[in-house]
N, C-alpha and C positions, 0 to 999 in steps of 0.2 A: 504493500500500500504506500510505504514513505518513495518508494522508488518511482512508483509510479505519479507521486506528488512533485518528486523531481523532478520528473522527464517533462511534465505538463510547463512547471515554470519554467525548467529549459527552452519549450519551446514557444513560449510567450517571450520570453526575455529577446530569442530570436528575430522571433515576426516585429516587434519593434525596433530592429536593426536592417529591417529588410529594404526599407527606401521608401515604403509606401508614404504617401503623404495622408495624415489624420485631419481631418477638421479641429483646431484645436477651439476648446470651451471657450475659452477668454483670453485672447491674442493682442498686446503691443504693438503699434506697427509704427517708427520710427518716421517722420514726414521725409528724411533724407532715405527712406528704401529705396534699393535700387529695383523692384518694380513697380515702382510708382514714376509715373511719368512725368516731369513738370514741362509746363512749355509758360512761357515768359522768363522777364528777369526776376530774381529770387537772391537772397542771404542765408546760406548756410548758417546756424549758431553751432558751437560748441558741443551743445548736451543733444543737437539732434534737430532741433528744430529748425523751423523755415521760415523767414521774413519778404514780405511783397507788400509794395505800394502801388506799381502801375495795376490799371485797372485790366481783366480779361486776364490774369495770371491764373492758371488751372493746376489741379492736381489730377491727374487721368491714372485711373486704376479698374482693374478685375478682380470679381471673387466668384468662387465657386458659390456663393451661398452665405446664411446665415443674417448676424443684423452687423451693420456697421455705424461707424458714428466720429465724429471728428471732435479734439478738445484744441480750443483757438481761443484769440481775444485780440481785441483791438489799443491800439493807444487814443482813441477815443469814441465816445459814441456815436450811434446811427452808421455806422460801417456794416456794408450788407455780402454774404457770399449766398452763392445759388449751387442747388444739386441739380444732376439732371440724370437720372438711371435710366439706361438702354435709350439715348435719346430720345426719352421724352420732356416735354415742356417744364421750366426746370423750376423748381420751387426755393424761395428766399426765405433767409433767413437774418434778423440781428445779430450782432454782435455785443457783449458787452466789452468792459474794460479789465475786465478779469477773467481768466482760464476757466472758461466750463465747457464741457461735452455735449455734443448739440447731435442728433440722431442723423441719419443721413439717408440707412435704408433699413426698409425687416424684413425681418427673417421669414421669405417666403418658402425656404431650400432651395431657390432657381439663384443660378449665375446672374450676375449684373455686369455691365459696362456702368462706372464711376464719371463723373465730372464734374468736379466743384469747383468754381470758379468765382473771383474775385470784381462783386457787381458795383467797387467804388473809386474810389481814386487815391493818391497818397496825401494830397493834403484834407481829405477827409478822414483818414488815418491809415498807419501803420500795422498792419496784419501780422501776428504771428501763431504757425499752425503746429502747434506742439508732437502731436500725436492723434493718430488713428486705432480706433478700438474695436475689433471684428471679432465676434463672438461666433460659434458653430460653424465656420468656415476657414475656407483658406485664401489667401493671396496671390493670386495668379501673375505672369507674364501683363504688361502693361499693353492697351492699343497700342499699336501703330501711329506715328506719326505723319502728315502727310508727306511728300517726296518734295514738293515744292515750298518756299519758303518767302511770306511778304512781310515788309515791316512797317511800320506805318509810325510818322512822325507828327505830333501835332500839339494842338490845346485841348480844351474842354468839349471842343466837339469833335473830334477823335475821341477824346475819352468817352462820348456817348455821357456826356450831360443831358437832362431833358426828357432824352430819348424813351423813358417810361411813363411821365406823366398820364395822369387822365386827360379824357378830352374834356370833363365837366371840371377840372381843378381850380382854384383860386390860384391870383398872382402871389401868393406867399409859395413863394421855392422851397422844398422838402428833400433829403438825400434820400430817399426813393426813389427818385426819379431819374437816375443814372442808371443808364444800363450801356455798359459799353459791348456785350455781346452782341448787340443789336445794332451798332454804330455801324457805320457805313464802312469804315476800315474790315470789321470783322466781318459783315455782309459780303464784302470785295471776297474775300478768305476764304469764305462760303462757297461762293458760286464761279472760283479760282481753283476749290480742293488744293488750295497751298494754309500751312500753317502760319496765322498770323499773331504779329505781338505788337503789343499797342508800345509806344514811347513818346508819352505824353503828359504836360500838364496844365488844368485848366489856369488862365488867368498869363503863362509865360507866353510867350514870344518868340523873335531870334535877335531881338535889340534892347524890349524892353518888356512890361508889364503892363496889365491892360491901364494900371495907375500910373505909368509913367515910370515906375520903381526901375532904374538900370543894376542895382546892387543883388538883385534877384538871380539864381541860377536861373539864363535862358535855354532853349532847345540844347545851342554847341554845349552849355556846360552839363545841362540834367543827362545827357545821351550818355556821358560816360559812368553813369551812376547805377550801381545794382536795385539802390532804391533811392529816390531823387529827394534826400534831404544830405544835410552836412554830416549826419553819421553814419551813413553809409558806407562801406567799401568801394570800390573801382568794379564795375561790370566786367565779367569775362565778354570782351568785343569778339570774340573767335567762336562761342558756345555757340548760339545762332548766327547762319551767315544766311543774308537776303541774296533772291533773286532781283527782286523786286523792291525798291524803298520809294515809298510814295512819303511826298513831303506837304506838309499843309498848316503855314507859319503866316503869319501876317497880321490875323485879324487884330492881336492884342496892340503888335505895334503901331497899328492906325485905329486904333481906338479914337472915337471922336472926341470922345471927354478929357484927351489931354493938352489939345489945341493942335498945332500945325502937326502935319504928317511928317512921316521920320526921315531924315535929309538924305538923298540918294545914294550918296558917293558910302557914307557908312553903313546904311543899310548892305547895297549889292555886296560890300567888301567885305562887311561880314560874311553874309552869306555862300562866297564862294570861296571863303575860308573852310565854312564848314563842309561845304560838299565836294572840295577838292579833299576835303580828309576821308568823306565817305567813302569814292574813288581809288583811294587808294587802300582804303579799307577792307572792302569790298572787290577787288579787282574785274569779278564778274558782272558783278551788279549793275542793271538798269535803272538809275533814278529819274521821278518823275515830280515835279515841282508845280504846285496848284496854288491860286491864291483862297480856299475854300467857301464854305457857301454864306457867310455873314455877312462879308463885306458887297458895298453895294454903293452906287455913285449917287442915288437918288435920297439919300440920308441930309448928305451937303453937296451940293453940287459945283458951290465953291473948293469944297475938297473933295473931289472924287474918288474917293477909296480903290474902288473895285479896278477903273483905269490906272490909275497910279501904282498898285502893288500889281498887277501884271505886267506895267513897262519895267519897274524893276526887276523881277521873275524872267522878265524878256533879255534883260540888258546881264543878268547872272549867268542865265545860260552861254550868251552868248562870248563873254568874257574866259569863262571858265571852257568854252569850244571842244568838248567833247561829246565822239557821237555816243555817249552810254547814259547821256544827260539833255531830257528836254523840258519842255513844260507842256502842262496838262490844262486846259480852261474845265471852272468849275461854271457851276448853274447856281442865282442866285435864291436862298430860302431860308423866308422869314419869320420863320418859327411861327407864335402866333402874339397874342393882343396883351401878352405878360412878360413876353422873355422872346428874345431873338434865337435861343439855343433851336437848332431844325426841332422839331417833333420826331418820333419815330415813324409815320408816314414818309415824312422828309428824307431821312435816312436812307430809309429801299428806295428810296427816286435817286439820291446821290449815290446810291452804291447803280443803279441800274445806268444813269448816265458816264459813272467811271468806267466801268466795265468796257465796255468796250475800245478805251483809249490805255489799256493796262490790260489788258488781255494778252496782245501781241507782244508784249517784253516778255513773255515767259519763252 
C-alpha cells in the first residue's frame, strides 16, 4: 500500500514537470511581460511597472480564459483608459489617484483578445499600470502587430480632444470627451492596417503655445520625450520606426488670441530644423506636413491663418527640397457652437479626406 502511495506521488510530482501549461488560480502578471504587447511610447519603472502620457498608448494581450483585471492610477483625476475584448466596442473606465484594480474581463472560460488603451492625454495626467491580475487562466503569445507603421505629430486635435462629446452637451468642456482612438490620426491607422502612435500635445505648437508661452516644450522638444513632461527619460527614437509621419503643427502658433501671427523667417527655420532631423531619423520615411482642420482665414481676414500657415508649410518644404517630404492641404472644420475642437463626425470626414493623399506613401 505505502509503495503504491509512492509511485502515485511519483507520478504526480512528474506530470507537473511535464510542460503542460495549468490555468493558474490567481496569476501576477508584470505590465513589462514580455507577452504583452505595448505599442506607443511608454517608461519602464524599476519594480515593473509602466508609465504613459500620450494618448492611444495600449497594452494588447491574450488569455486562454478566466477573469482579468488591471491595478493603475493616475497623477490626477478624470484620467480615462478603455477595454475592448475581441474587438468589440470598448468600454471606459476612471481612474483614481491611487492604485486600485479595476476588472477588465470575466470569467467566461473563452479566450479573449485584450486592449486597453489610454483615452487621455499627458497633461490630463500621468498613467501608471502596475500590474495585471488573471485568475483561472493563462497568458498567451500577444497579437500581432501590424506590418506597417504611421506616426502622427500634433496638438489637441491629434490627441482627439472633443472627439467624444455629446451632440446634446453644454459649452462646459469635460475630460470625457477625448477620445483619441477615434481621432483622425488613428482613423488614418485604421483604414491604412498600419500601426499608429499619437505624438502629441494639446495647447503646444512648433514655436509656441496657444498663450503665447515660448518656454513651453514644443512638438521638436516633446518628440524626444518617452512621456512629455521634464521627468521623463529620452524616448527610444529606434523602438518605433515610421513609414509614414504625418505632421499637423500650426494651429496653436496662430492662435488669434495672441495678436500678430508668428514671423516667417523663425517659424519655417524652425521647422525645417525639425524635419531635417526626422529625415534623417527616419531615413525611409515619407513625411507629410498639413496645416490641420482649425485654422481658417475667415476668423480675421486681416490675419488669415489658414493662407498664411500653408505659405509657410509651402516655403518649408521647399527649403528643406527633399522628395521624401511634401505637404498635404487639410479641409476646414469647425467643430460646433462651444469649442472649435472637430466633433467626432468631423474626425471620419478628416481621416476620409486624408486618406487618400497618405495612402500612396506607403
Amino acid at each position: 500500500m505505502r509503495i503504491a502511495l509512492l509511485i502515485s506521488i511519483g507520478l504526480i510530482a512528474l506530470g507537473g514537470c511535464s510542460g503542460h501549461q495549468t490555468a493558474s488560480p490567481n496569476h501576477t502578471i508584470a505590465a513589462q511581460d514580455s507577452q504583452i504587447r505595448w505599442s506607443g511610447r511608454t517608461q519602464t519603472l524599476t519594480d515593473g511597472a509602466v508609465r504613459f502620457g500620450y494618448p492611444s498608448v495600449s497594452a494588447n494581450l491574450n488569455i486562454s480564459g478566466g477573469a482579468l483585471a488591471v491595478r493603475a492610477y493616475s497623477t490626477k483625476a478624470q484620467s480615462y483608459l478603455a477595454v475592448s475584448v475581441d474587438h468589440q466596442p470598448p468600454r471606459r473606465f476612471e481612474l483614481t489617484t491611487q492604485p486600485q484594480l479595476y476588472p477588465l474581463v470575466a470569467d467566461d472560460g473563452q479566450p479573449h483578445t485584450v486592449r486597453l488603451s489610454h483615452m487621455s492625454e499627458t497633461w490630463r495626467g500621468v498613467i501608471t499600470l502596475q500590474n495585471f491580475e488573471l485568475s483561472n487562466g493563462t497568458l498567451l503569445a500577444p497579437p500581432p502587430a501590424p506590418a506597417r507603421k504611421l506616426l502622427v505629430i500634433g496638438d489637441s486635435v491629434t490627441c482627439g480632444e472633443g472627439v467624444h462629446r455629446p451632440a446634446d452637451h453644454s459649452c462646459a468642456k469635460e475630460a470625457r470627451w477625448t477620445d483619441p482612438d477615434n481621432s483622425y490620426g488613428m482613423l488614418l491607422g485604421q483604414q491604412l492596417n498600419a500601426e499608429t502612435q499619437l505624438v502629441c500635445y494639446g495647447g503646444r505648437g512648433l514655436t509656441r503655445s496657444w498663450d503665447g508661452n515660448t518656454r513651453d516644450a514644443q512638438a521638436p522638444q516633446f518628440f524626444n520625450q518617452a512621456v512629455a513632461n521634464s521627468e521623463a527619460p529620452a524616448a527610444d527614437l529606434e523602438a518605433f520606426v515610421p513609414d509614414v509621419i504625418l505632421i499637423s503643427l500650426g494651429t496653436n502658433d496662430f492662435s488669434l488670441g495672441i495678436g500678430p501671427l508668428p514671423p516667417r523667417e523663425h517659424f519655417v527655420a524652425t521647422y525645417v530644423k525639425f524635419v531635417q532631423r526626422l529625415l534623417a531619423l527616419y531615413p525611409n520615411a515619407e513625411i507629410a506636413l498639413t496645416e490641420g482642420a482649425i485654422v481658417n482665414d475667415a476668423a480675421d481676414p486681416k490675419r488669415p491663418q489658414k493662407t498664411v500657415l500653408r505659405e509657410y508649410i509651402a516655403a518649408t518644404v521647399k527649403r528643406v527640397g527633399s522628395p521624401r517630404l511634401r505637404q498635404i492641404l487639410s479641409e476646414h472644420h469647425p467643430g460646433d457652437q462651444c469649442d472649435a475642437h472637430p466633433t467626432g463626425p468631423q474626425h471620419r470626414a478628416m481621416a476620409r479626406e486624408l486618406l487618400p493623399q497618405i495612402q500612396p506613401l506607403f
